[in-house]
N, C-alpha and C positions, 0 to 999 in steps of 0.2 A: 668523390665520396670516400672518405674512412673508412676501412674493414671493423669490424666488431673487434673490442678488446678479446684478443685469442689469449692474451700471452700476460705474464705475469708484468706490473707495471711499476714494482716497491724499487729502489736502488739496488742495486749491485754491487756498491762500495759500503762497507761496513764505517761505522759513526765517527763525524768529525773527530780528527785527533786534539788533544788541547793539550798546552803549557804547564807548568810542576804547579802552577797555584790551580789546575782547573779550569780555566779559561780557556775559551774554544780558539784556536791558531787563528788568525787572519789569510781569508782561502783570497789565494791570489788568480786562480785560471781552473776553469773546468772544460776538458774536454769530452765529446760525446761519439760514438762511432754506432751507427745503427745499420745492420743487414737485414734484409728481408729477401724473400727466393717464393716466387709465384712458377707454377704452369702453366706453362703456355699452352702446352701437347702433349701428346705421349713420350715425344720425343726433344723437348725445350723445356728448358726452363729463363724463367726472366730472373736475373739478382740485382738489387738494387739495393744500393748502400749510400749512407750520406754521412759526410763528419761534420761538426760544428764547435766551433770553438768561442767562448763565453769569458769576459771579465765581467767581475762583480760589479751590482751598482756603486756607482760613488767614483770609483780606482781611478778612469780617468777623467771625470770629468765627476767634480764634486757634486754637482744640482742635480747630475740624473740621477732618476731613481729605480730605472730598471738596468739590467744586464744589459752589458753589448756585446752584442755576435760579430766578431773581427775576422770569422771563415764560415762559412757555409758553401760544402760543396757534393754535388749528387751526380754517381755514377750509375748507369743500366748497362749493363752486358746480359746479351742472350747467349746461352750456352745448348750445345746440341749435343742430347747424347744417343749411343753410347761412346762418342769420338773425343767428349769431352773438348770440343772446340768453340772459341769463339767468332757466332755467326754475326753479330751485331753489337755496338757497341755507342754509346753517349756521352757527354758531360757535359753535367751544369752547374756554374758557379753563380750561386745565388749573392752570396756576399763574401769581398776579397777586397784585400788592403789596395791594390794600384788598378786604374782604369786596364792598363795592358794584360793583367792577368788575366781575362775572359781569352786572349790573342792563342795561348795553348790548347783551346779546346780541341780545334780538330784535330790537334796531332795524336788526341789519344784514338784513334780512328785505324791506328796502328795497334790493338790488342785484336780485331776481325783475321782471324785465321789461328790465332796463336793457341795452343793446348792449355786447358787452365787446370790441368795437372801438372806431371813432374818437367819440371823444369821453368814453370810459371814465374817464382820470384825472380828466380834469374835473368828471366828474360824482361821482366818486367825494373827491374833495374837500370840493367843497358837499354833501353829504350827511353825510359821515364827519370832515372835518376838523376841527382840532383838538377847542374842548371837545364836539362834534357827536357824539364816538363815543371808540373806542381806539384813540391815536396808535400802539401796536405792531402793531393787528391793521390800521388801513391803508392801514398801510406794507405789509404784505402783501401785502392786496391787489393795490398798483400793483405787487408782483413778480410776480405770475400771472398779470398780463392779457397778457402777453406769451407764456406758457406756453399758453394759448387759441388766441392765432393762431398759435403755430408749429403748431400739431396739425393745422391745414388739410391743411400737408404730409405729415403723420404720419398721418394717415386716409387721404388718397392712396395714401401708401407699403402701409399697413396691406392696402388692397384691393387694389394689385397685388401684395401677394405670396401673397393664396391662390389654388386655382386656379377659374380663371373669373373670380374675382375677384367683385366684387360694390358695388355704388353706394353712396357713402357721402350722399350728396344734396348733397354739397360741389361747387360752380359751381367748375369749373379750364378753363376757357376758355383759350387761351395770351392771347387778346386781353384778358381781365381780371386775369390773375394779378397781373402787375406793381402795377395798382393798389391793391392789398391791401397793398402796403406803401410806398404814397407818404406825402412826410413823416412814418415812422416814424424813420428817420434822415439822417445826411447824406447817406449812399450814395444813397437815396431822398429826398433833396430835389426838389420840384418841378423846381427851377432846376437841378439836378445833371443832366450826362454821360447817367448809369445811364436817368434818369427822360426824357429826350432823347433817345434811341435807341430805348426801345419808343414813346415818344408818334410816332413819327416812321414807326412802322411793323415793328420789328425784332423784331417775334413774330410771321414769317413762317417764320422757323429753325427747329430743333429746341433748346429750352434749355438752355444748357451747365450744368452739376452745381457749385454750389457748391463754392468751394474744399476745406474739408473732406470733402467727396463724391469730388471730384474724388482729392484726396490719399491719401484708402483703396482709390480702386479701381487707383488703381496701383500699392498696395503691394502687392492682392492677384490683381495678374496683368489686372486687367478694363480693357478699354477705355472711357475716360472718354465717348465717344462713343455710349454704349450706355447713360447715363443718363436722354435722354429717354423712350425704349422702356420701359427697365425700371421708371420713374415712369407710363406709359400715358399717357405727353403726343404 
């Protein structure tokens, strides 16, 4: 059974580009990458991500007239925190160009132990890279590991909003958070502003609400000041 539309369902690619007369381009390949991250427990979470890759009707074979799906393939990794390890791990290739392709599944049976924090792509390279495994499932992969550590906050969120609330065994220290995402990007460069103001001391405040956070609670009346509270930071 399908979850209720939670989540917003319009494109995320801005309108076909077209040619100096106006004419819309001829779209050759559409690919699709979708994450999702359930709980399991106070202390798992389930991520499950699938990619799909789509030529137009017609392309190859002129009489069809729907889309053909030339990949389709769907990972589950269960993540345990606050170790951020992987305890459990799947794949499924629903649709893939050569009968032997299904032959790599178990090998990704080897992500079961491995941290899907820092040092994740790395290791998920040497492992999985090229002829190692399946270049589309991971590619995958590297789109999920990030879907892992946003959930930190998403488990946070999850237990203050019932009542009492209840421990997710996730470490939210104000004095470690920051480091959870040094060198993930530039905002979070070692040498970066951002990364210089808490090494310095500036998680003595109360954390101000990500932009996007910040942006909904004033449309919806709420003082952006009441983010940390309502986080239980």
């Amino acid at each position: 059974m399908s979850a209720p539309n939670l989540f917003a369902d319009d494109s995320i690619l801005s309108d076909d580009p077209v040619d100096a007369d106006g004419n819309p381009l001829e779209i050759l390949h559409d690919r699709e990458y979708r994450v999702r991250a359930f709980r399991l427990a106070p202390d798992r979470v389930l991520i499950r991500g699938a990619v799909r890759d789509q030529k137009p009707p017609g392309l190859y074979l002129p009489e069809d007239p729907e889309p053909l799906t030339i990949h389709h393939m769907q990972v589950d990794i269960e993540v345990s925190y606050p170790s951020m390890e992987i305890v459990a791990a799947k794949v499924h290739m629903e649709t893939h160009p050569n009968l032997e392709c299904t032959r790599i599944e178990p090998h990704y049976g080897k992500l079961v132990g491995l941290s899907i924090a820092r040092g994740f792509t790395h290791k998920v390279k040497e492992l999985f890279g090229g002829p190692r495994a399946c270049t589309h499932t991971t590619a995958l992969l590297q789109a999920m590991a990030p879907v892992a550590i946003q959930c930190v906050w998403s488990m946070r969120a999850s237990d203050a909003s019932k009542p009492g609330g209840y421990d997710s065994g996730v470490p939210m220290e104000r004095s470690d958070m920051w480091k959870m995402n040094l060198n993930t990007c530039h905002v979070w460069a070692e040498d970066s502003e951002v990364v210089a103001k808490y090494a310095a001391g500036g998680t003595s405040e109360p954390p101000e609400p990500p932009e996007f956070a910040r942006e909904r609670m004033v449309k919806l009346g709420i003082s952006p000041s009441d983010w940390a509270q309502r986080m239980g930071l």
